[in-house]
LUMMI-68809 format. One line per field, with one value per residue (C-alpha): residue number from 1; x, y, z; residue in three letters. Coordinates in pm, 1 decimal. Example, Ala and Ser with C-alpha at 12.3 -4.5 7.8 and 13.67 -1.06 7.14 Angstrom:
2
nr	(1/2) .
u	(1230.0/1367.0) .
v	(-450.0/-106.0) .
w	(780.0/714.0) .
rest	(ala/ser) .
END
This chain:
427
nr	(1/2/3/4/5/6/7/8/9/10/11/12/13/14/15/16/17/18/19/20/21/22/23/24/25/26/27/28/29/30/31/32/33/34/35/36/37/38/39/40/41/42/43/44/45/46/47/48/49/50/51/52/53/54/55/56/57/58/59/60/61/62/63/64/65/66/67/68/69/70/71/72/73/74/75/76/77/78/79/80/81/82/83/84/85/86/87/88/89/90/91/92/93/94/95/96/97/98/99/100/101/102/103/104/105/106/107/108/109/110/111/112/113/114/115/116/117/118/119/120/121/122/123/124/125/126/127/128/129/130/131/132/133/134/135/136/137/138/139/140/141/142/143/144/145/146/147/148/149/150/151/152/153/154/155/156/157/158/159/160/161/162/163/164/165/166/167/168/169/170/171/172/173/174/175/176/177/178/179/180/181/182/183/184/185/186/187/188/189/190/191/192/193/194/195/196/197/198/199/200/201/202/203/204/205/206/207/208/209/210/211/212/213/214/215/216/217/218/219/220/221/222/223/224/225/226/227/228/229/230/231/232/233/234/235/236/237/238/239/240/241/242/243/244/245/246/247/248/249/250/251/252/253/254/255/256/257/258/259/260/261/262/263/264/265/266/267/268/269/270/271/272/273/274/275/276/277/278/279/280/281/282/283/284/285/286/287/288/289/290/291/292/293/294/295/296/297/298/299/300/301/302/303/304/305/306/307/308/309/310/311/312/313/314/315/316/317/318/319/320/321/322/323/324/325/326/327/328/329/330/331/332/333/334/335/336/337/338/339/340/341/342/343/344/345/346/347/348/349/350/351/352/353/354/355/356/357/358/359/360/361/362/363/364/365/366/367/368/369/370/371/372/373/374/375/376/377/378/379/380/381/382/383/384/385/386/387/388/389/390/391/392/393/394/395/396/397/398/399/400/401/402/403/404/405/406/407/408/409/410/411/412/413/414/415/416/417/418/419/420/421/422/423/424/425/426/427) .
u	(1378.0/1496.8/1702.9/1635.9/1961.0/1830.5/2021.9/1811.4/1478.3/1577.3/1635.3/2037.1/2313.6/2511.0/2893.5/3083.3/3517.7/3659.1/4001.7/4254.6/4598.9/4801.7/4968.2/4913.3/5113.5/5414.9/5376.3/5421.0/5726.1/5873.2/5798.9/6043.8/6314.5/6294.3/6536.0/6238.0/6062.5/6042.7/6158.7/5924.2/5779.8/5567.7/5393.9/5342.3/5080.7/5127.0/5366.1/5537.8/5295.9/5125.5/5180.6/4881.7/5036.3/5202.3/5372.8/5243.2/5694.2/5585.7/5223.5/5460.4/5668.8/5382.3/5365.6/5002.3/4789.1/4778.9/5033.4/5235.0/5535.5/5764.0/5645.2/5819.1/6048.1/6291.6/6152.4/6165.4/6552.2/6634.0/6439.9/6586.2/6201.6/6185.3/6036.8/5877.4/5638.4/5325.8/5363.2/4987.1/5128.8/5285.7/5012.6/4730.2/4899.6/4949.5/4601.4/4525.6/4708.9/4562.0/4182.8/4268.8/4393.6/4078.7/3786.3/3995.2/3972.6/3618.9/3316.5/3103.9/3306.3/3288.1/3604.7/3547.9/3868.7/4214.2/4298.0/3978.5/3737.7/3389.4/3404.9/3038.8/3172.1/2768.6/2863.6/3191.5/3289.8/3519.4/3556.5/3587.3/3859.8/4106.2/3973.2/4084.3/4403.6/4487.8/4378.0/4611.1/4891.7/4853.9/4805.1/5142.9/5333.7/5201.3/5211.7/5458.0/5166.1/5069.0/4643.1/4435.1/4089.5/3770.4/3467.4/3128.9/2746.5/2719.9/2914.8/2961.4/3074.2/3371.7/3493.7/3469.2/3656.7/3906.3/4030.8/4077.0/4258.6/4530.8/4557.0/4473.1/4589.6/4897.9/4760.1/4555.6/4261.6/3973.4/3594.8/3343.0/3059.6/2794.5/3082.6/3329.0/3046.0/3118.3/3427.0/3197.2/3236.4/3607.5/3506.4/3442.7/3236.0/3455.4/3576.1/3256.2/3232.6/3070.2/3095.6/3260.1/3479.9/3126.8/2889.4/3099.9/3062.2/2702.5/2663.4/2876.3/2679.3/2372.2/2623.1/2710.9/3042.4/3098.7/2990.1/2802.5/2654.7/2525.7/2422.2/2174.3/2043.9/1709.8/1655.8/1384.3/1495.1/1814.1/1622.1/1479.9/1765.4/2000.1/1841.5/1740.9/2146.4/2169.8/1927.0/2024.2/2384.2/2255.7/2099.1/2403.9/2590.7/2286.4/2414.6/2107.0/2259.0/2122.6/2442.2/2459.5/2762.8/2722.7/2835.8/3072.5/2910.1/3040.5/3160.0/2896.7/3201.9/3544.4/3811.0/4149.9/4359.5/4669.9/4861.1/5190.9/5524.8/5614.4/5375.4/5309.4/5257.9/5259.7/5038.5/5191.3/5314.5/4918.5/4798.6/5042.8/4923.5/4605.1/4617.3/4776.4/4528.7/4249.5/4483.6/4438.6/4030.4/4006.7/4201.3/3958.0/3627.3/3715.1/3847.9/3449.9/3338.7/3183.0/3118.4/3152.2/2857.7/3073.6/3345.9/3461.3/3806.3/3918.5/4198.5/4342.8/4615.0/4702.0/4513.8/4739.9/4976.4/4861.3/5089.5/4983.5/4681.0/4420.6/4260.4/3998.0/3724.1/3562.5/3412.8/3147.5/3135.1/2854.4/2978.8/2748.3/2763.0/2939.9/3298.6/3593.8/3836.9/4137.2/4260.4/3865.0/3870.4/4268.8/4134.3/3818.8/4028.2/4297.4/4027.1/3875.1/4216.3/4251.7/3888.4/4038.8/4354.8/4428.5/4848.2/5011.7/4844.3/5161.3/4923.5/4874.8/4632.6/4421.7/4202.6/3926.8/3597.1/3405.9/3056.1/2707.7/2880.1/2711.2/2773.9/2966.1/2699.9/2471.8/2645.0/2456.1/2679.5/2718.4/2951.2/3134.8/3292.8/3572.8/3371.6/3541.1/3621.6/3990.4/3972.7/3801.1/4097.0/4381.6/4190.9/4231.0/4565.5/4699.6/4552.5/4661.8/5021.0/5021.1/4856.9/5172.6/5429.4/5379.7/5155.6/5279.9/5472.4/5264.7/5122.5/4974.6/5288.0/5040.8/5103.9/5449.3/5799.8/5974.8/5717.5/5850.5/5474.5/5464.2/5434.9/5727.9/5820.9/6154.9/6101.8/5933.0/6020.2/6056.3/5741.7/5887.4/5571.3/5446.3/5772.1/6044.9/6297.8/6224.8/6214.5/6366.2/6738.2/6889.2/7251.9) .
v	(-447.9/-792.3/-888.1/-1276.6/-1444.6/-1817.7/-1699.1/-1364.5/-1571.7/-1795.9/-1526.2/-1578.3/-1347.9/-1415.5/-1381.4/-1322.2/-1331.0/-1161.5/-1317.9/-1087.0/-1157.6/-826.8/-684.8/-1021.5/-1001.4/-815.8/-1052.4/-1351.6/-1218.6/-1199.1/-1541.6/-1669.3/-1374.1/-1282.7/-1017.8/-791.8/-723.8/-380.7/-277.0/-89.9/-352.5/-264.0/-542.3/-464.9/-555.0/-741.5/-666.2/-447.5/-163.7/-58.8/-75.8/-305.0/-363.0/-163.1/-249.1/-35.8/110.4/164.8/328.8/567.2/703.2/789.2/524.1/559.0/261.4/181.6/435.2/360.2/209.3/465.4/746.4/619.3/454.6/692.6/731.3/329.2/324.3/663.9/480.5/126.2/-16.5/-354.9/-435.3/-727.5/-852.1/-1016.2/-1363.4/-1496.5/-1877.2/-1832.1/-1560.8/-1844.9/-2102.3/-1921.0/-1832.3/-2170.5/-2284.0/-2038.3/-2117.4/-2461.6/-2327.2/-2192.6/-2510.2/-2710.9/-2463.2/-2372.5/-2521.1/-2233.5/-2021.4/-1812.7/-1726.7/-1356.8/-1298.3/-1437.6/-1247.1/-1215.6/-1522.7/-1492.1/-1764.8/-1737.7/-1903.8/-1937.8/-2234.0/-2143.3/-2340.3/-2105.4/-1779.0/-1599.6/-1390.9/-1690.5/-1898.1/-1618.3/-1519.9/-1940.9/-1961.3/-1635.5/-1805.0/-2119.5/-1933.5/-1742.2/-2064.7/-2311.4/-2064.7/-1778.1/-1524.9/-1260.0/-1218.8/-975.8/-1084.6/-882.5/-1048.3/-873.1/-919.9/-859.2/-889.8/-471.6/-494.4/-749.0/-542.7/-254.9/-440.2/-612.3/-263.0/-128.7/-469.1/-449.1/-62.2/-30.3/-314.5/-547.4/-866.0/-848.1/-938.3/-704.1/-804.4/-506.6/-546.7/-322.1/-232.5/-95.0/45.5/366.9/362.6/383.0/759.4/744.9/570.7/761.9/610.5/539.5/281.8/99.0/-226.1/-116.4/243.3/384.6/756.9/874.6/719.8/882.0/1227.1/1206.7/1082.1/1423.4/1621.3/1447.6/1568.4/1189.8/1161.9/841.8/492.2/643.0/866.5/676.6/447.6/679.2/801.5/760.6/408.0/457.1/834.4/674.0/366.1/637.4/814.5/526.0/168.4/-107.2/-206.0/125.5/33.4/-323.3/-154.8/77.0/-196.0/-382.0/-81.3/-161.0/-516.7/-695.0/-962.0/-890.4/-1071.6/-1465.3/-1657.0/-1727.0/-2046.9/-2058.6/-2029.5/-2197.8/-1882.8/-1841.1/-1766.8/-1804.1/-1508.9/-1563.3/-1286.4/-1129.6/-822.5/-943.3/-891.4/-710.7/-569.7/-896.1/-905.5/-1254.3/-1516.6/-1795.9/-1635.9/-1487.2/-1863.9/-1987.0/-1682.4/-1792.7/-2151.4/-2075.9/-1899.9/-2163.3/-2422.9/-2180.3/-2085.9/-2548.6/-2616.5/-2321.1/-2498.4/-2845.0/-2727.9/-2616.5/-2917.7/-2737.7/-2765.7/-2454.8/-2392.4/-2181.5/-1930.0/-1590.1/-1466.9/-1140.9/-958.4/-567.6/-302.4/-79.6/223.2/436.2/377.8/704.2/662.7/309.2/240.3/72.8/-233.1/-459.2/-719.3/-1035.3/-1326.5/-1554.6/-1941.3/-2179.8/-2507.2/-2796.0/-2947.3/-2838.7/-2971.8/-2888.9/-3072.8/-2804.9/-2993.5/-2933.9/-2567.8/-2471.8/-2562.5/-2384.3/-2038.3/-2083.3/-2081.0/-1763.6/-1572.3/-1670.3/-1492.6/-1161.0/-1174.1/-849.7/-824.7/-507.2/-435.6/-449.1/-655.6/-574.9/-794.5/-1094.6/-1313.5/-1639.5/-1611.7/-1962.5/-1882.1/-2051.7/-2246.3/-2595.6/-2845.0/-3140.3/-3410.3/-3224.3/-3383.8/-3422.3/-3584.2/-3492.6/-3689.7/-3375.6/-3327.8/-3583.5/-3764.9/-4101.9/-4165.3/-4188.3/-3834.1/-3715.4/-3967.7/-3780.5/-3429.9/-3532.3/-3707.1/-3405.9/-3240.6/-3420.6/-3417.8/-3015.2/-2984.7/-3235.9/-3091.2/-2736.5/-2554.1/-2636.4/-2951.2/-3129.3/-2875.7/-2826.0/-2814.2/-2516.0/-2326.0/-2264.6/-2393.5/-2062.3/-1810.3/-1431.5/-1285.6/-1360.9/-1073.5/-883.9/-1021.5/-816.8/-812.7/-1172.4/-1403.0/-1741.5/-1983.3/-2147.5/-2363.8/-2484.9/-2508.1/-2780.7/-2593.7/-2297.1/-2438.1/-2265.6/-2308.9/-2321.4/-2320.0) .
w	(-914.0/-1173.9/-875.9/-839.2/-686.8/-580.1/-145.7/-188.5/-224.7/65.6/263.5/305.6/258.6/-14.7/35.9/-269.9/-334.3/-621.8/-693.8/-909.4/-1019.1/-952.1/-1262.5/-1422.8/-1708.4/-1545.5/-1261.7/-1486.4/-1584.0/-1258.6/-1157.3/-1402.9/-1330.6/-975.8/-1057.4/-1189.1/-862.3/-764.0/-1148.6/-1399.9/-1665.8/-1950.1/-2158.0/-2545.8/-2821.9/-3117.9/-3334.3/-3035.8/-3095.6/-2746.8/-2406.3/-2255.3/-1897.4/-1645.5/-1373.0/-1057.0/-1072.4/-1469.6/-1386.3/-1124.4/-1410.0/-1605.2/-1920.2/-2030.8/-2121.1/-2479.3/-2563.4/-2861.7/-2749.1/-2978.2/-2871.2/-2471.6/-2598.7/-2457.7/-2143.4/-2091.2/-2205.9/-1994.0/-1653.6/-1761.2/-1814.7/-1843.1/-2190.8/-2298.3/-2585.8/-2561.4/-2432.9/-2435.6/-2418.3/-2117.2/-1960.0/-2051.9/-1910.9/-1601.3/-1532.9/-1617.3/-1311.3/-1138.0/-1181.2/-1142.3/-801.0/-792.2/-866.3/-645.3/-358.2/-412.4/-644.7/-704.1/-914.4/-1231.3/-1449.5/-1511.7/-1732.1/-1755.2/-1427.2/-1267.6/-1082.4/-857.5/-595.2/-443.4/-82.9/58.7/276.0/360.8/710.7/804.5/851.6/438.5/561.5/678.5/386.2/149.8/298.1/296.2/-83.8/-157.5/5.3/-136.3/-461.7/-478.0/-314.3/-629.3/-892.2/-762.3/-896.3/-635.7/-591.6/-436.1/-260.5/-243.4/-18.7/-41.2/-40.1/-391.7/-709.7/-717.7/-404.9/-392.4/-741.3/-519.9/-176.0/-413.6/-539.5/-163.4/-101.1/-359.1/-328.3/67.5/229.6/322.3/341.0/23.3/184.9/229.7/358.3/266.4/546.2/713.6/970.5/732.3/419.2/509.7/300.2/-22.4/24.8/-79.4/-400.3/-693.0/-893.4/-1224.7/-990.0/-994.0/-1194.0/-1500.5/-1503.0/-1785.1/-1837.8/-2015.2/-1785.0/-1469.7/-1630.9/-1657.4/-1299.7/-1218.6/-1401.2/-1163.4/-853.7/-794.8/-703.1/-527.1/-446.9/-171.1/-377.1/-620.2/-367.8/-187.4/-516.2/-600.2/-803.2/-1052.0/-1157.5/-1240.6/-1396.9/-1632.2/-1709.5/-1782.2/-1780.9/-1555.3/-1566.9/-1348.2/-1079.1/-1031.5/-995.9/-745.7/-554.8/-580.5/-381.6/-111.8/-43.9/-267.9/-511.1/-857.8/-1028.9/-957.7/-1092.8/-1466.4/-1643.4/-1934.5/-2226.9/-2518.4/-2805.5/-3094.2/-3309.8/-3323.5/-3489.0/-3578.2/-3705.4/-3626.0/-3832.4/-4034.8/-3905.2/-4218.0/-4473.0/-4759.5/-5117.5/-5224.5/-5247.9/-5097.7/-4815.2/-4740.4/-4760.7/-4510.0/-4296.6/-4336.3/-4352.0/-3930.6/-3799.3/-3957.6/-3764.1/-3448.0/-3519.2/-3539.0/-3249.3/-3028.4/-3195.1/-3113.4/-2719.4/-2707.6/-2885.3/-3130.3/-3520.9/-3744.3/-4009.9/-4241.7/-4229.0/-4351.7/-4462.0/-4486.1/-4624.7/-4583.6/-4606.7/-4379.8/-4365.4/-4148.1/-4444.5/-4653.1/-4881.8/-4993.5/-5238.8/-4979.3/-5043.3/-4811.6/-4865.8/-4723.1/-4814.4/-4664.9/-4761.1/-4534.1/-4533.0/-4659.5/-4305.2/-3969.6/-3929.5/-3706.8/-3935.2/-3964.4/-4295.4/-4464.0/-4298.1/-4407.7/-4776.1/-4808.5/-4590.4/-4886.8/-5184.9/-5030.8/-5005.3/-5407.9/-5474.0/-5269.1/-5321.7/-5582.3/-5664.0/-5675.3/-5301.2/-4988.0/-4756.4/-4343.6/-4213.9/-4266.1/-4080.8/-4058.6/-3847.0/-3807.9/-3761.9/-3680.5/-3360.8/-3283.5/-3015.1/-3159.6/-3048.6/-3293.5/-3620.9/-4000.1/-4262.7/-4574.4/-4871.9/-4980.7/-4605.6/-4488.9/-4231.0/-4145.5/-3773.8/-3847.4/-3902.6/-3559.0/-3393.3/-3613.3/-3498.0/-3132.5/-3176.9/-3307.9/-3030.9/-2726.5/-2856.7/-2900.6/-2533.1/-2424.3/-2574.2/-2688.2/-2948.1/-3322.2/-3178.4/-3510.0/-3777.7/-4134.0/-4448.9/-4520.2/-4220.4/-4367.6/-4203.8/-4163.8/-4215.8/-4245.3/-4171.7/-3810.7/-3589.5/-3424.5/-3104.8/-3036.6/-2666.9/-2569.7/-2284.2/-2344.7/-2274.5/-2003.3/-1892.7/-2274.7/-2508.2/-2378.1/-2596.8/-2402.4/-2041.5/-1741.7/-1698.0/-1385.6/-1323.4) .
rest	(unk/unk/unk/unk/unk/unk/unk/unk/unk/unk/unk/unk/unk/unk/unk/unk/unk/unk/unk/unk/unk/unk/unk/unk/unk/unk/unk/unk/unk/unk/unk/unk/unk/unk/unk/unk/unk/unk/unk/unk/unk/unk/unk/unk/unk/unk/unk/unk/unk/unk/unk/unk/unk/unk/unk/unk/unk/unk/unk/unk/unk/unk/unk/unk/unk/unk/unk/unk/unk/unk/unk/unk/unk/unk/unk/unk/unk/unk/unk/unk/unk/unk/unk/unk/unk/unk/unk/unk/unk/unk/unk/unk/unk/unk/unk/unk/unk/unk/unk/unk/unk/unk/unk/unk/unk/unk/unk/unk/unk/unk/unk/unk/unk/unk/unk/unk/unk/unk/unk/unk/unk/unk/unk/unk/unk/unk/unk/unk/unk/unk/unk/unk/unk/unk/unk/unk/unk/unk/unk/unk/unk/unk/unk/unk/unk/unk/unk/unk/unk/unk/unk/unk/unk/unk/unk/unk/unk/unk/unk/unk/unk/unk/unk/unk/unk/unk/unk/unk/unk/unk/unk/unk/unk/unk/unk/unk/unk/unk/unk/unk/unk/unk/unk/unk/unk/unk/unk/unk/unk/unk/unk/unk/unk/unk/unk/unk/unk/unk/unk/unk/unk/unk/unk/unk/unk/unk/unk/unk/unk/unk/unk/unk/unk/unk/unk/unk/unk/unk/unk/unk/unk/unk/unk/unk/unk/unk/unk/unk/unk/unk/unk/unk/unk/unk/unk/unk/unk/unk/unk/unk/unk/unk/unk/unk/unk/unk/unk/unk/unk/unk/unk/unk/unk/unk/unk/unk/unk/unk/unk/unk/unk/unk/unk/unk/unk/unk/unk/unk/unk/unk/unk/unk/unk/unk/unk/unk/unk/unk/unk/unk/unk/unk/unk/unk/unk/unk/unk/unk/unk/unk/unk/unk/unk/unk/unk/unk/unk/unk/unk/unk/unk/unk/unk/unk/unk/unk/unk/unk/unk/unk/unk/unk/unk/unk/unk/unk/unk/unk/unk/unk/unk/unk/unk/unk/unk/unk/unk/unk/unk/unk/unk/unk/unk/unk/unk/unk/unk/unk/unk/unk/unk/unk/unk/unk/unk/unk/unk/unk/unk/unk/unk/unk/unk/unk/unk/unk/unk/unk/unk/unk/unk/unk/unk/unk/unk/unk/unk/unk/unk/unk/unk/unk/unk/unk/unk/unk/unk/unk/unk/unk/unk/unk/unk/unk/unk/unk/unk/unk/unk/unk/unk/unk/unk/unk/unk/unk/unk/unk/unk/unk/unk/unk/unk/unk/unk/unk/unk/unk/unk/unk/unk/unk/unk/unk/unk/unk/unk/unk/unk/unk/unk/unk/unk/unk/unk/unk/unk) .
END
């Protein structure tokens, strides 16, 4: 059946926790204005385009996700919504805290998302339930953030007992067991990690309805049918671990893009667009110590813009050896805009990829590549002193000092936790 979790072999019951921020981004929010709780908040996409999160008082009034924000915008104003742009730097930091919460609490954990964590508590001491329902208190008293806490036999599972937690319980806490499986039957199974709106219909068509359902089904017709991800789900629903914790793997590439604030025709003001995000793509590759083997640039209009002549095109440059020196990789990004770069175009979008990832210990020289070790030391100085003080506390001329192109951020909170400018004030 391909399910070969190391406690399975050994004969012991695995006990998994599935640890989920509630509403994350609207909940980071309201830790810095306390005067949002119980409101409707809606979160927003770059440049202020879609809604991506929803308050559960925002979900009630009927604000679809990834809606276009103008097409509600009356319906936020007439039920006073809450509105605020994306504010990654503060929602990264936040879950940074909160894993950190997390490894200290527990050491066998996987970070799922920047919401979501696996804690695989085999070994516990205590009791799961009272070491959950301790870790969610001491969770919302360090970081103000409110979790809900799945426990389960398998991975499936604890997705399926942290939804009942945060939607079915008041403590937050739920423990799926052989006492309480029963409640499978009021699952239907697009609730089921890793079923999909299409996969769901063809399990209806089959006359599966629920987790239970699906559960009792018969393994290998279903293996046919679908594929070997199918039965080790189904055996999942059965209690048999088939999904073990996975490690962190280090990205095999690393994309930087973001669309302009304002559509761009110029030159200079397309390098300084691109010479930021090759600052960003650097900083990413040298947090993984990795090297990048070569990039690719790419440059576009906006094709929802019928009445513009469209324009798009790439291009692919290997390196002669791997680097992570942003100065090097700013350079060779700007030389590839001047190869696209056609004028006359009103410009929506461009972006850097660094591809062929290595790990950093794997290092050939080469002459044409700035290689001294007063540059790795100015790499990391620069750095540790944007991890101290804030992102873009030192940056690249290139980057631009008051760039125009930067995305729309009408609605954004300020970054209390990573900008000292922009730090809580209390009166």
């Amino acid at each position: 059946m391909g399910c070969s979790h190391a406690s399975a072999a050994r004969g012991v019951m695995s006990i998994f926790a599935l640890v989920d921020c509630n509403n994350f981004y609207a909940s980071c929010e309201r830790v810095f204005n306390p005067r949002l709780e119980g409101k409707p908040i809606v979160v927003l996409s770059n440049n202020d385009g879609c809604v991506i999160a929803r308050s559960n008082e925002a979900k009630k009034l009927g604000i679809p996700m990834g809606a276009p924000f103008f097409q509600w915008e009356k319906v936020c104003k007439q039920h006073k919504v809450n509105v605020f742009s994306s504010n990654y730097e503060l929602y990264g930091d936040m879950s940074s805290r909160v894993m950190a919460l997390l490894t200290e609490a527990w050491p066998d954990i996987e970070i799922y998302s920047i919401d979501e964590a696996f804690l695989l508590l085999d070994g516990c001491p205590e009791n799961c339930v009272e070491f959950s329902l301790a870790l969610r208190q001491k969770i919302k008293s360090c970081t103000g953030l409110p979790v809900s806490i799945g426990i389960a036999k398998t991975k499936t599972l604890a997705k399926i007992a942290n939804f009942i937690a945060k939607n079915q319980t008041e403590s937050g806490v739920f423990h799926l067991n052989d006492s309480n499986i029963s409640i499978l039957k009021t699952i239907p199974v697009e609730k089921i990690w890793g079923v999909g709106r299409r996969l769901a219909a063809r399990l209806n068509d089959l006359k599966i309805f629920t987790a239970e359902e699906l559960k009792n089904s018969d393994t290998k017709k279903l293996r046919k049918q679908f594929s070997v991800v199918m039965e080790k789900m189904i055996y999942e629903l059965r209690g048999v671990s088939c999904l073990g914790l996975e490690s962190v793997q280090p990205r095999k590439q690393i994309i930087s893009s973001r669309s302009f604030g304002k559509l761009i025709t110029s030159l200079s003001e397309l390098e300084e667009a691109i010479s930021h995000y090759a600052a960003i793509a650097s900083e990413k590759l040298r947090s993984q110590h990795s090297l990048a083997s070569g990039l690719v640039v790419f440059l576009q209009t906006n094709f929802f813009r019928k009445q513009d002549v469209q324009y798009q095109n790439s291009v692919c440059v290997p390196f002669p050896a791997a680097t992570a020196d942003t100065a090097y990789i700013i350079h060779i990004a700007k030389k590839c805009l001047q190869r696209l770069y056609r004028k006359g175009f009103r410009y929506h979008k461009t972006g850097i990829m660094l591809l062929n990832l290595i790990p950093d210990t794997v290092k050939q020289n080469d002459w044409l590549l700035p290689q001294s070790s007063a540059r790795d030391t100015l790499m990391k100085t620069v750095d540790s002193i944007n991890q101290e003080y804030g992102r873009n506390t030192v940056f690249y001329c290139a980057e631009g000092i008051n760039p125009t192109w930067k995305i729309k951020s009408v609605f954004r909170s300020p970054r209390y936790t990573t900008r000292w400018n922009e730090i809580l004030k209390v009166r």
